[in-house]
PAMARPA-555620 format. One record per residue (C-alpha): residue number from 1; x, y, z. Coordinates in steps of 0.2 Angstrom, whole numbers, plus 2048, in hexadecimal, padded with zeros to 3 digits. Layout:
// PAMARPA-555620
NUM  X  Y  Z
...
//
This chain:
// PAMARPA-555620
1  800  800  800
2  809  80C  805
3  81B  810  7F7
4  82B  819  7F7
5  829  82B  7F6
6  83B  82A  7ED
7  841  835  7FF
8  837  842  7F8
9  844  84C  7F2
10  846  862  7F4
11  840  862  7E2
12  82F  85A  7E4
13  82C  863  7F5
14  82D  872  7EC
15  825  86E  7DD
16  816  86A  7E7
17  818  879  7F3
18  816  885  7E2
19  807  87A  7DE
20  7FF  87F  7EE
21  801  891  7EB
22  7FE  892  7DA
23  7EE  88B  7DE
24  7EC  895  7EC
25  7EF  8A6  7E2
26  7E8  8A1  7CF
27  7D9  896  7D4
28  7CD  89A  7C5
29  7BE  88E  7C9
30  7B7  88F  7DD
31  7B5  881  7E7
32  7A8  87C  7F4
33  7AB  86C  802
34  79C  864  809
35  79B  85C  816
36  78F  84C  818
37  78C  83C  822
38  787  82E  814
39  783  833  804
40  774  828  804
41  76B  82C  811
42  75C  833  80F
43  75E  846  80F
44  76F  847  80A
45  76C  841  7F9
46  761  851  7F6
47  76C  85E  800
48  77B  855  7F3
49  771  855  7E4
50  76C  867  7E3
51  77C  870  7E8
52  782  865  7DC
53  776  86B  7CF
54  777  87C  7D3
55  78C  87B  7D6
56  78A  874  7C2
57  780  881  7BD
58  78B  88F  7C3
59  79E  885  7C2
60  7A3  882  7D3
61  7AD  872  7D8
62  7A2  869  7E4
63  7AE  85E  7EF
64  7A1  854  7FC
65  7AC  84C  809
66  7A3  83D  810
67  7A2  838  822
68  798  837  832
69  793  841  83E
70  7A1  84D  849
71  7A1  849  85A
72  799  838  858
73  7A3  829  866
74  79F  81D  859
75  7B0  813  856
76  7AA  811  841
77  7A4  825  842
78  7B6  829  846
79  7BF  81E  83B
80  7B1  827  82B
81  7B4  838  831
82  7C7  83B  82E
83  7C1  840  81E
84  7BE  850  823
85  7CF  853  829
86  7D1  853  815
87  7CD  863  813
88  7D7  86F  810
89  7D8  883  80C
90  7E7  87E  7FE
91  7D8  876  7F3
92  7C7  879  7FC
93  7C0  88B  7FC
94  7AE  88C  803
95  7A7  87F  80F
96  796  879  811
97  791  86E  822
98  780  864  825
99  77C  864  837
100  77E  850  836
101  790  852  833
102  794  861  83E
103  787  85F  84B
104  782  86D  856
105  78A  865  867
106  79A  86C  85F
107  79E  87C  867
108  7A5  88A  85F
109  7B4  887  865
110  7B5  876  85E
111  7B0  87C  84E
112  7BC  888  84D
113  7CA  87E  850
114  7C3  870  845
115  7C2  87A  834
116  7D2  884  839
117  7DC  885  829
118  7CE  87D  81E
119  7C8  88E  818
120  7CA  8A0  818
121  7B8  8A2  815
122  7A7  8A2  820
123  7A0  891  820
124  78D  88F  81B
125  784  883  828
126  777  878  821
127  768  877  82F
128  771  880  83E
129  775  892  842
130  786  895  848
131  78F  8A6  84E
132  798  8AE  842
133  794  8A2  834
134  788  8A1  826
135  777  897  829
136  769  88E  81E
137  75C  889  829
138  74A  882  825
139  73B  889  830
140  734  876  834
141  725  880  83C
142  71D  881  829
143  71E  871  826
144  71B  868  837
145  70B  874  837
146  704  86C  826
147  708  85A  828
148  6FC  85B  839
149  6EF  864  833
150  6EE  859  822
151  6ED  84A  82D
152  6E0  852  839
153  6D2  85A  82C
154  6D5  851  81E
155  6D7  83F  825
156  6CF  842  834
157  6DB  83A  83F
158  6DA  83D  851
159  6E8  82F  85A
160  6F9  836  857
161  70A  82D  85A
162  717  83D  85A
163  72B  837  85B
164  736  842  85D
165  747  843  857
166  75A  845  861
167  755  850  86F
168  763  85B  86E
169  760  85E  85C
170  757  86F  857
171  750  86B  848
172  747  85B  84F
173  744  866  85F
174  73A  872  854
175  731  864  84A
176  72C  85C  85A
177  725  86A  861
178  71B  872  853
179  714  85F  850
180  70D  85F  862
181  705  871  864
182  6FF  870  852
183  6F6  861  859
184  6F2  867  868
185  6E5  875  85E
186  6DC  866  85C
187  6DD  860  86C
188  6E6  852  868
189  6F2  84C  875
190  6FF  83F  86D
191  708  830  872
192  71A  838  873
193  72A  82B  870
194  73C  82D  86D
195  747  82B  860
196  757  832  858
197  75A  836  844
198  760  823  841
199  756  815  838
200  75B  809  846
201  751  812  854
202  742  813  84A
203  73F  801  845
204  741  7FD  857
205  734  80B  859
206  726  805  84C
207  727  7F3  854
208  723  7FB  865
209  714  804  85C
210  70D  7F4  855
211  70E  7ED  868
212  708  7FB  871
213  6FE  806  865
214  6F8  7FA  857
215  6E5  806  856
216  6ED  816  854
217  6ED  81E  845
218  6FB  82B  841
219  70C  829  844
220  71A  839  840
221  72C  836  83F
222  737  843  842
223  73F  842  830
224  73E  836  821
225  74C  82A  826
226  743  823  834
227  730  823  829
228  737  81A  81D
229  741  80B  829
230  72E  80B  833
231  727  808  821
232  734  7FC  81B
233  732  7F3  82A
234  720  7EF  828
235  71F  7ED  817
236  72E  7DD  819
237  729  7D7  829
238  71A  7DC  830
239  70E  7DB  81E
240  6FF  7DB  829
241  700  7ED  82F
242  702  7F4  81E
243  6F7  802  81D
244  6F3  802  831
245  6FD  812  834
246  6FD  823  82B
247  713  824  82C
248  71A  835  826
249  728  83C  826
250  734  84C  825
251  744  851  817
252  737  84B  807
253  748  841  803
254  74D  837  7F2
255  745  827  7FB
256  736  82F  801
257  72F  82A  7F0
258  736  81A  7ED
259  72E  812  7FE
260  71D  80A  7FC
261  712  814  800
262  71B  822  7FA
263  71F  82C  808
264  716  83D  812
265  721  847  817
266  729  85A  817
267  734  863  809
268  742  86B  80B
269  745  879  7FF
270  757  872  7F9
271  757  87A  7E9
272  755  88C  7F0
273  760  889  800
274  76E  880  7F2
275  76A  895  7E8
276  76E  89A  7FA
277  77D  892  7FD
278  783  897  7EC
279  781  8A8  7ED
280  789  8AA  7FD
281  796  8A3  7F6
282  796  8AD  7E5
283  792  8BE  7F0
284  79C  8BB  801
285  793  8C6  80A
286  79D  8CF  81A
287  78B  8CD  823
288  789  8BA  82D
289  779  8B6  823
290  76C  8A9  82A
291  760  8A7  81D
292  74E  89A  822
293  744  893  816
294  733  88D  819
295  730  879  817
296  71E  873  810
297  715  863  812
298  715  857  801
299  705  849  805
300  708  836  7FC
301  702  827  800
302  707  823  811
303  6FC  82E  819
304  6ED  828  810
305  6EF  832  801
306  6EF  824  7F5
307  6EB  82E  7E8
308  6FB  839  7E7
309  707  830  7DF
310  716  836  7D9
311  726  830  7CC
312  731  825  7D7
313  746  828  7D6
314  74F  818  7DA
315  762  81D  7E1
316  766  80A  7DC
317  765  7FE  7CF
318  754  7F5  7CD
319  75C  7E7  7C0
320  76A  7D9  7C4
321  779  7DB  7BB
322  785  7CC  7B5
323  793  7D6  7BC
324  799  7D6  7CF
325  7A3  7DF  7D4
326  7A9  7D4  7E4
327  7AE  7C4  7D7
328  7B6  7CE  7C7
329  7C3  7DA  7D2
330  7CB  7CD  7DF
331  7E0  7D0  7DE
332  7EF  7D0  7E7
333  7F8  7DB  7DE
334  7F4  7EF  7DD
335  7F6  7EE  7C7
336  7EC  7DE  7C5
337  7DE  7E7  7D3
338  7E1  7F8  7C8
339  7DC  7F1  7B8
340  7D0  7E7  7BF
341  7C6  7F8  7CA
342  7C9  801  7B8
343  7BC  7F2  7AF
344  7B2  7F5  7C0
345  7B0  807  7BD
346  7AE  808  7AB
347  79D  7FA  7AE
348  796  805  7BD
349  799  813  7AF
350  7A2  820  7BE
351  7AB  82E  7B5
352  7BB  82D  7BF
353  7C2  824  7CF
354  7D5  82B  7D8
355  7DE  820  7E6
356  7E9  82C  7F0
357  7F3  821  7FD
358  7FB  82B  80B
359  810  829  809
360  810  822  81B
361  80B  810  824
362  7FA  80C  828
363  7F6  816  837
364  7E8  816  844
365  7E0  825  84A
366  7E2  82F  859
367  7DD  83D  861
368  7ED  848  859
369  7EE  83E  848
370  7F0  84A  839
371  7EF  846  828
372  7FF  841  81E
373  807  850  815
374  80B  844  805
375  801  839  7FB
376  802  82F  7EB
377  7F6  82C  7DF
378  7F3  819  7DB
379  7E7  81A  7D1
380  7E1  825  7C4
381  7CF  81F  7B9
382  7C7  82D  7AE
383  7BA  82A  7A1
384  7BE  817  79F
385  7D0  817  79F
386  7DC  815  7AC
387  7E6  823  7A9
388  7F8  81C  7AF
389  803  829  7AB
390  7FA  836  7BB
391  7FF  824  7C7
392  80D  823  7D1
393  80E  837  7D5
394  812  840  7E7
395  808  84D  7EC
396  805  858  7FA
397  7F3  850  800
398  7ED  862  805
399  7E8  864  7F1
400  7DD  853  7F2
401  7E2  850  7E0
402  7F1  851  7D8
403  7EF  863  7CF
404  7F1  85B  7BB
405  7E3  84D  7C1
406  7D7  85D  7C9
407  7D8  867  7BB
408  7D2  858  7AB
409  7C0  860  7AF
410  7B9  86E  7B9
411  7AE  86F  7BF
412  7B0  85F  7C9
413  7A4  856  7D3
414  7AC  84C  7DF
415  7A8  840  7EF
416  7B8  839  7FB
417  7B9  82D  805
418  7C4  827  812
419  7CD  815  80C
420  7D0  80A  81D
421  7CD  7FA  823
422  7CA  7F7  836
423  7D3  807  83D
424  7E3  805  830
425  7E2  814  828
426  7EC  817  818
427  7E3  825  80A
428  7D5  829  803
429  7CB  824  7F1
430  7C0  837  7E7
431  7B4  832  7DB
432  7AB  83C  7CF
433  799  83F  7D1
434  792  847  7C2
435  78E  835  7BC
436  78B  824  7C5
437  77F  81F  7D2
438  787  821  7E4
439  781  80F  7EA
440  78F  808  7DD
441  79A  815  7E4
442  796  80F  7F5
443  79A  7FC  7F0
444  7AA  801  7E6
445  7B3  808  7F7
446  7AE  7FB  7FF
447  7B7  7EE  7F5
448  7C6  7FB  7F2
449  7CB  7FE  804
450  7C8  7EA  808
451  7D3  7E5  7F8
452  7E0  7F3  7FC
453  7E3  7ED  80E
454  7E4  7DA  807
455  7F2  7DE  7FA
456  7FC  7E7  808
457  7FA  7DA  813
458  7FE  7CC  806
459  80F  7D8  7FF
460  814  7D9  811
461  812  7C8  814
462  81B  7C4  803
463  82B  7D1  808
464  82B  7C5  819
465  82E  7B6  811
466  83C  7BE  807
467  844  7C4  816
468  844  7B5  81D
469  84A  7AB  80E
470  858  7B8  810
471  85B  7B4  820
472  859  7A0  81F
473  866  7A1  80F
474  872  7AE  819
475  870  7A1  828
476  875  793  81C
477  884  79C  816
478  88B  7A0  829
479  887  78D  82E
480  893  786  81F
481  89F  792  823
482  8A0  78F  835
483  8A2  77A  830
484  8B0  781  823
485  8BC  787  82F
486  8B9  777  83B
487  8B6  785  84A
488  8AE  777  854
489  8B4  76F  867
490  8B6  75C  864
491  8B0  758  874
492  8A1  763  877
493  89D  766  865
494  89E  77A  86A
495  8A5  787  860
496  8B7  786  866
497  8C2  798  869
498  8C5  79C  857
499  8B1  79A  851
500  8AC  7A2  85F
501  8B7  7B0  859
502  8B2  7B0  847
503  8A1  7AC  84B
504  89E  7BC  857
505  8A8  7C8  84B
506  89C  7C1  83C
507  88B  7C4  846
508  893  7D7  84B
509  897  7D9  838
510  887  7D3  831
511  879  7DC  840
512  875  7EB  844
513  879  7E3  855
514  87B  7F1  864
515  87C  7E8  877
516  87F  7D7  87B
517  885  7CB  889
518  893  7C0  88B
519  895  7B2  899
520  8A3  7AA  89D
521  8A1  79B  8A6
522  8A8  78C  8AD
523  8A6  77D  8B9
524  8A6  77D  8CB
525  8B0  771  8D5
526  8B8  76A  8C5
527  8C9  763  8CC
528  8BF  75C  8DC
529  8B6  750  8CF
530  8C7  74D  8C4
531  8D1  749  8D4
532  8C2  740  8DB
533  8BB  736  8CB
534  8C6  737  8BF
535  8C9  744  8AF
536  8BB  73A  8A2
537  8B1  73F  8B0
538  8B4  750  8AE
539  8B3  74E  89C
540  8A2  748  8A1
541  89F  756  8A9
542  8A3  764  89D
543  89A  75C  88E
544  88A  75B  89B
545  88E  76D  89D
546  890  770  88B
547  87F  767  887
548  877  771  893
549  87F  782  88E
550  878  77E  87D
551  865  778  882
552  863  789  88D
553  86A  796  881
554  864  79A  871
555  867  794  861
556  86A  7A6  85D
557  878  7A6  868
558  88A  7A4  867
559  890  796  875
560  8A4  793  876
561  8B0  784  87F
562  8BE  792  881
563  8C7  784  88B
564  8C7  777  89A
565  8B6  77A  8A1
566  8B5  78A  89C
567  8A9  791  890
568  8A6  7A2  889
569  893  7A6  882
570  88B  7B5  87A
571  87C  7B8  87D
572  871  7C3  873
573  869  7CA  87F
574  86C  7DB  888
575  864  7DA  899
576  86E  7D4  8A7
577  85E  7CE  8B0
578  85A  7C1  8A2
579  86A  7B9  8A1
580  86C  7B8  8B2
581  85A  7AD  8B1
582  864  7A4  8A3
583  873  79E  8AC
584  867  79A  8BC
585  85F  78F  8B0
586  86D  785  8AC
587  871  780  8BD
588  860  77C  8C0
589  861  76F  8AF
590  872  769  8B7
591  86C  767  8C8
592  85F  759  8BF
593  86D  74D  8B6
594  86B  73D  8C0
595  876  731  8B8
596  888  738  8BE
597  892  737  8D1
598  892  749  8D2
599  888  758  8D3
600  88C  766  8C6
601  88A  779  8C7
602  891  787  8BF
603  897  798  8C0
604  894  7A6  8B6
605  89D  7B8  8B3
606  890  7C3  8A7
607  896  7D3  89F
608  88A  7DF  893
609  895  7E3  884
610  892  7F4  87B
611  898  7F7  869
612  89E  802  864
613  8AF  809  858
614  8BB  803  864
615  8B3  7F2  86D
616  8BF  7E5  871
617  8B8  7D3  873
618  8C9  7CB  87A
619  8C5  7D9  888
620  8B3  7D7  889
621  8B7  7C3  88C
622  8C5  7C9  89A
623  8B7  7D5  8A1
624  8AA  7C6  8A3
625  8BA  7B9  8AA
626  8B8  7C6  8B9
627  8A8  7C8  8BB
628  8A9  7B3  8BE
629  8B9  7B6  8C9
630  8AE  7BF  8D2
631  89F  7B2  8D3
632  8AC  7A3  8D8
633  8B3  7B0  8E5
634  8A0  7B1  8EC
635  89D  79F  8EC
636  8AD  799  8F4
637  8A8  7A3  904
638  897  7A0  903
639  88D  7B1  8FF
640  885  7A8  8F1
641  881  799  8EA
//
């Protein structure tokens, strides 16, 4: 995943550096961030589509930056909303937030310091007035007033079910309130019950009303996400209560007419607040603006209406297609996955697709992380070709795009998305809008960031197994080497002093070895056992020791007869503590031999080498002989044992 930037050399940190101003200084065509949670909800698909018609229509670059909601503990609303950290004043002019995104729990603080170096301009809020920032609101009184007193005079409904949205919200606050003293003109007190803006909530919501309240008549949700999972729940698995309620709604979303029945709900006025928004940004007023709008009530077939039926708008396909995309772009390799996503692409008809991979490990996020300073493009697919000679170039990721990518069309349309899997974090994928349905875009990234993370983990895995080859053939080579120069102890099979020798220098050489530990050792009470049973039984002896030395060490470690019964062993390993556990051991694995006369122990002098220019290993050797002159010193008058 992530490739050699090639040490990004002076020349291409200032040859992006004069990109960034030039585009600062010279940009001739504006361009707007937006900030949603998921495209496909409900009302974001109309918010998106007309600032995206009217952006068109007057040649902005629209740059939608897809997340969830700021603030939000959810661990997946975290990993989603780094996407926002994308934006940036070096290619973003005006800014656009939705009060899902950028909630109004935020405090002005926290929104200041959040969009802090994002623009120079005043941000326009969708939904939610904030100081000394532009605001388009709705006035959900107009609406909410119509929808009840529809239901009351012309269907003469009289048992109400009223649930209201996030408490703390103050669009769902106003709706609420409006719905009940509307009703209460009529004197009509309604079952009140809570919910949030999520479908989840609601479905749990409709069951209960089915439990508790199947003979009332009227049910208002506090906005069209929720009607539509009440209805979709009843309509897949609760058939026998189709028609039982009047359900409406509030955003008159995309889906609102593809439901059955089609949807009552209230309309937002997103073609005039998309004018707004356009010509605050056209104008830039020095006055903070907060411009309402009235909502109005549209009536379909939900509430009883049957006869108001209008053109339905399907966001996803209706037909099966023989092409999946999950069993024709499967690869280990990023070319073979490339030129497989380009065949993807040119099938799901998507006008172009970028993969920008930050020039750093996977990362996972914390509180402090920042986005990588240099990126590289991937991947680069434009009006059915792959277009390989953009791939493979640095840029600073401030500009989103690489600027000769940015500039093939203006103006641009363009959604992105973070590219991660689990919390491993490693760039970002832009997708042209002005063609394509978003569901296919929604599958696509899916499979990108899934396929991305497997080819990183499968190269990885495959440079592993090189090293280690590497290492087993560089292993080979030392143990011929070693047998070559017959470096061995006869008797104990050891290394003798000259293997030793060449055996330590060659590890030194060939590592980018630091500390280590040598031991030199030998056998306690050795002429008490040749005076009292005979020298083959300290011959005995030291190959017992010798056997032990080598079960208790390490293969990785370097064990020496120097002579006698002494033995010299370095151990890679630069804590005192653990050695010291080491040799205790092999007394303990002496202290068990059963089938000898005599009991054997050892003693031990350990000394933590440094290297460094002027190390001396025939002085580190005299340096650990102390150390055991110093142990044997201790035993013979009993301070240890």
């Amino acid at each position: 995943m992530p490739v050699s930037v090639f040490a990004i050399t002076l020349k291409l940190e200032r040859a992006i550096w004069l990109t960034y101003w030039q585009i600062m200084k010279n940009k001739s065509t504006k361009t707007i961030a937006l900030l949603l949670t998921e495209l496909t909800r409900n009302n974001n698909c109309r918010i998106f589509a007309e600032l995206k018609k009217e952006a068109t229509k007057q040649k902005v670059n629209l740059i939608t930056f897809e997340g969830r909601t700021l603030q939000s503990k959810s661990y997946a609303d975290k990993q989603r909303n780094f996407a926002y950290q994308l934006i940036n004043k070096a290619r973003v002019d005006h800014i656009i937030t939705t009060s899902a995104a950028v909630p109004d729990s935020l405090t002005s603080k926290q929104f200041d310091n959040f969009f802090n170096g994002k623009t120079e301009q005043l941000i326009i809020n969708y939904y939610l007035k904030r100081p000394k920032q532009h605001s388009i609101r709705v006035n959900n009184s107009t609406g909410s007033a119509q929808l009840v007193e529809h239901l009351v005079n012309h269907h003469k409904y009289e048992k109400f079910i009223v649930i209201r949205g996030p408490v703390r919200d103050a669009n769902a606050n106003q709706r609420f309130a409006t719905t009940i003293s509307s009703l209460e003109k009529y004197n009509i007190t309604p079952v009140e019950l809570q919910a949030t803006w999520d479908s989840q909530a609601s479905i749990q919501v409709i069951k209960n009303i089915i439990k508790d309240y199947p003979d009332y008549q009227a049910v208002i949700f506090p906005n069209d996400e929720t009607a539509i999972a009440a209805l979709d729940y009843i309509n897949n698995f609760k058939p026998e209560f189709k028609g039982r309620f009047a359900i409406v709604g509030f955003d008159n979303s995309e889906n609102a007419k593809n439901i059955s029945p089609q949807l009552t709900t209230v309309d937002h006025p997103h073609a005039a607040m998309a004018q707004k928004a356009l010509e605050l940004i056209n104008t830039q007023p020095s006055e903070y603006v907060d411009a309402i709008f009235n909502t109005t009530a549209v009536f379909r077939g939900s509430c009883g209406c049957h006869g108001h039926i209008e053109d339905t708008c399907p966001t996803q396909r209706l037909f099966t297609g023989n092409y999946n995309i999950e069993e024709n772009i499967q690869a280990l390799s990023h070319d073979e996955y490339f030129e497989k996503l380009s065949i993807a692409l040119s099938e799901r008809d998507i006008l172009s697709c970028s993969i920008c991979l930050y020039q750093s490990e996977p990362f996972k996020l914390e509180a402090t992380t920042e986005v990588p300073q240099v990126s590289k493009l991937a991947f680069q697919y434009y009006n059915g070709t792959r277009q390989t000679e953009y791939e493979n170039q640095a840029f600073d990721t401030a500009l989103i795009l690489p600027d000769d990518v940015y500039q093939q069309k203006q103006p641009q349309c363009l959604l992105v998305k973070n590219l991660f899997y689990n919390d491993a974090h490693f760039g970002y994928v832009v997708f042209d809008l002005c063609q394509g349905r978003i569901q296919d875009i929604e599958d696509l990234i899916v499979n990108i960031s899934t396929t991305l993370n497997i080819i990183y983990l499968f190269e990885k895995m495959q440079s592993a197994l090189k090293e280690n080859e590497r290492l087993v053939a560089s292993l080979a080579k030392d143990n011929t080497n070693l047998k070559a120069i017959s470096a061995t102890d006869e008797m104990t099979e050891l290394l003798n002093r000259r293997g030793f020798y060449q055996a330590i220098c060659q590890r030194i050489e060939n590592t980018e070895l630091t500390e280590f530990s040598l031991i030199y050792a030998d056998m306690d009470k050795l002429k008490y056992v040749n005076d009292t049973f005979g020298h083959q039984a300290g011959d005995l002896a030291i190959e017992k020791m010798a056997n032990v030395l080598k079960s208790v060490f390490r293969a990785t470690d370097i064990i020496c007869r120097i002579g006698g019964d002494e033995f010299v062993i370095c151990a890679f390993i630069a804590d005192e503590n653990i050695v010291q556990q080491m040799t205790q051991r092999v007394n303990s694995e002496l202290a068990k031999l059963t089938d000898l006369e005599f009991k054997i122990s050892m003693s031990f002098g350990i000394y933590l080498c440094k290297l460094s220019e002027d190390f001396d290993l025939e002085n580190a050797i005299k340096q650990a002989d102390k150390k055991l002159y110093q142990q044997k010193q201790l035993k013979k008058h009993g301070l240890i044992l």
